[in-house]
N, C-alpha and C positions, 0 to 999 in steps of 0.2 A: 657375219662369220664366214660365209661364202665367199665375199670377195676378199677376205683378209688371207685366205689359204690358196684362194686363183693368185693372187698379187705376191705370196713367194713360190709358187709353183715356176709362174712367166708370169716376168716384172714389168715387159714389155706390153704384153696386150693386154695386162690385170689399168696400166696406168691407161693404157686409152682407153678401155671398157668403162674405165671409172670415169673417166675423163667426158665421155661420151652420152654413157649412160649415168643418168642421176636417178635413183629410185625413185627419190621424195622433191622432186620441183618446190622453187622458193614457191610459186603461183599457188601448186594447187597446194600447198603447206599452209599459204595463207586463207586459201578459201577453205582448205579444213577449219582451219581454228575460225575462222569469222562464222562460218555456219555452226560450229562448236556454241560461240558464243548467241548467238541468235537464239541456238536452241534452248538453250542454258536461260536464255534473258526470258523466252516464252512459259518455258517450267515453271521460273519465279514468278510473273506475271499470273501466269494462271494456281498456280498456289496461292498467292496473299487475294486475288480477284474474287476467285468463285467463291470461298465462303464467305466473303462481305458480301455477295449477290445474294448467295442461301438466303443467309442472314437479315439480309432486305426484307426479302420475298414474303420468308416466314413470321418475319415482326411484324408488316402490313397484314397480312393472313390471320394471324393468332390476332392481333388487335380486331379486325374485325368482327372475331370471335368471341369478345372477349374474354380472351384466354391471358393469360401472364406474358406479354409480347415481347418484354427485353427478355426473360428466362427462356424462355422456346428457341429465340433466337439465338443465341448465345449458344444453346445445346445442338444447335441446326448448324449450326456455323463452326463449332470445336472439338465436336465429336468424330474421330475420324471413318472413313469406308465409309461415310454416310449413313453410319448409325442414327446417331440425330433424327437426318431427316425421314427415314425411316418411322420411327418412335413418335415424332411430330404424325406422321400422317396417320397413325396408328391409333394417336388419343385424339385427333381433332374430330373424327368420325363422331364419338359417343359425346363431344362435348355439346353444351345446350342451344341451339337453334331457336329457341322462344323471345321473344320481345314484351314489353308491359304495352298494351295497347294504348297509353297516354302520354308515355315519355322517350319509349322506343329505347329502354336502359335493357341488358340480358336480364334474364327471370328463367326459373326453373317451374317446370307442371306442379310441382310439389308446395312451389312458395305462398305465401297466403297475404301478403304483401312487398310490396314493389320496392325491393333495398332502396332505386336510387330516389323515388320521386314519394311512396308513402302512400299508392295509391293501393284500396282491396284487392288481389286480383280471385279471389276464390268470393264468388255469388252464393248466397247463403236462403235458406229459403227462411220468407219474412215470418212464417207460423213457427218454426221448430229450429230452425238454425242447421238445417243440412246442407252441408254443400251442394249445391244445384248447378247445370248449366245455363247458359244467356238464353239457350233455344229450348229450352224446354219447358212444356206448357203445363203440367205439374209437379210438386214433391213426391220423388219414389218413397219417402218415409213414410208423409201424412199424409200425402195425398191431395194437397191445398196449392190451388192456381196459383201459377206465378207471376206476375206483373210484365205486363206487353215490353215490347221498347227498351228491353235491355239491349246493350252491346258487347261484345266481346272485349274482355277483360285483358289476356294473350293473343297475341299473334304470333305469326311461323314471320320469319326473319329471310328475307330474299336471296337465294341460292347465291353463294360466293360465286368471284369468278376466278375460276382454280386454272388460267389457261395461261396464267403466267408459272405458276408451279409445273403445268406438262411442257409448258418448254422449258426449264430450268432440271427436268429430267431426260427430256431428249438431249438437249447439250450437253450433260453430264454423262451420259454413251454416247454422244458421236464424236465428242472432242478431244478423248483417250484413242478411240478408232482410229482418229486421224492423226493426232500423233503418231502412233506406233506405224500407219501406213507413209508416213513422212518419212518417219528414220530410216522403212527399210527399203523405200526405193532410193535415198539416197544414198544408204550403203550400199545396195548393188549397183549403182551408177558410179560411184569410185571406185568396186574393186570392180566393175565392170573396164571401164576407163583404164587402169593398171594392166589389166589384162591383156589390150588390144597393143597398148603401148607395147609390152613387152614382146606380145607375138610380130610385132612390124620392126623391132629391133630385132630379133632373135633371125629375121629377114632378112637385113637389113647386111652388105657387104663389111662395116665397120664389127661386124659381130666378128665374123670369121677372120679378117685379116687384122 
């Protein structure tokens, strides 16, 4: 609108101001739009990417665990703000950590056999039928020795390695960070660049005559 009111003000220096001066260069028009699109192409990339990685992550994790590995995943991966994985790390804490000492299948302290293999896991003492441990030398009920050479029925299941989940968390804050510090150095790098432009025309002898 500016130069449409210089240009019937004085027709004369409105046509070589214009002539002279271009606001918008075909150059940097196109590197607008090529970096527009780069950005555009990284957004979708990292939209359809990360939560197929979640997703990964969390299906290797929860199978581990044997937890529900395609459901966990699916909620880790479609649930938006990171709800999901949130909620994942939330119930995989109190999920069960025990093993059947024979088959190495998950088992709960409570179970009294082994869903997958069929094995006892609760030791019974042989006079009364009380639950007993492997290590203990008599029945708290009756009080009757217990047989040497027992072995342990459960075991504890060896510490995940969750070091792929803390970089799938670190990347998930520093990737947004660095977007947002991407866009806005190179917005001030164009209206910086516009700016200098105009002050070395405004300079510039073709300004005034």
């Amino acid at each position: 609108m500016f130069y449409d009111i210089l240009y019937n003000i004085v027709e004369r220096r409105s046509s070589v101001f214009l002539s002279k001066r271009n606001v918008f260069p075909k150059k940097e028009v196109y590197n607008m739009a090529l970096f527009g699109l780069f950005f555009f192409l990284l957004i979708l990339a990292l939209s359809v990417g990360v939560p197929i990685v979640i997703g990964m992550i969390v299906y290797r994790d929860a199978k581990s665990r044997g937890m529900e590995a395609m459901v966990w995943a699916l909620i880790a991966a479609l649930v938006p703000s990171l709800i999901g994985v949130i909620i994942y790390f939330v119930i995989r804490r109190d999920y069960s950590m025990y093993l059947c000492a024979h088959c190495h299948g998950r088992v709960d302290l409570n179970y009294h056999t082994c869903p997958t293999c069929g094995t006892q896991l609760q030791l019974k003492c042989p006079e009364c039928g009380n639950p007993v441990q492997y290590h203990w030398k008599a029945c708290t009920k009756c009080g009757a020795a217990q047989p040497e050479g027992r072995t342990p029925t459960i075991v504890t299941a060896p510490p995940a390695n969750n070091k792929s989940l803390w970089i799938l968390l670190i990347c998930m804050l520093v990737i947004p960070i660095f977007l947002f510090l991407l866009l806005t150095v190179v917005s001030i790098g164009t209206a910086g660049s516009y700016v200098v432009e105009d002050i070395l025309w405004r300079l510039s002898p073709d300004y005034w005559f």
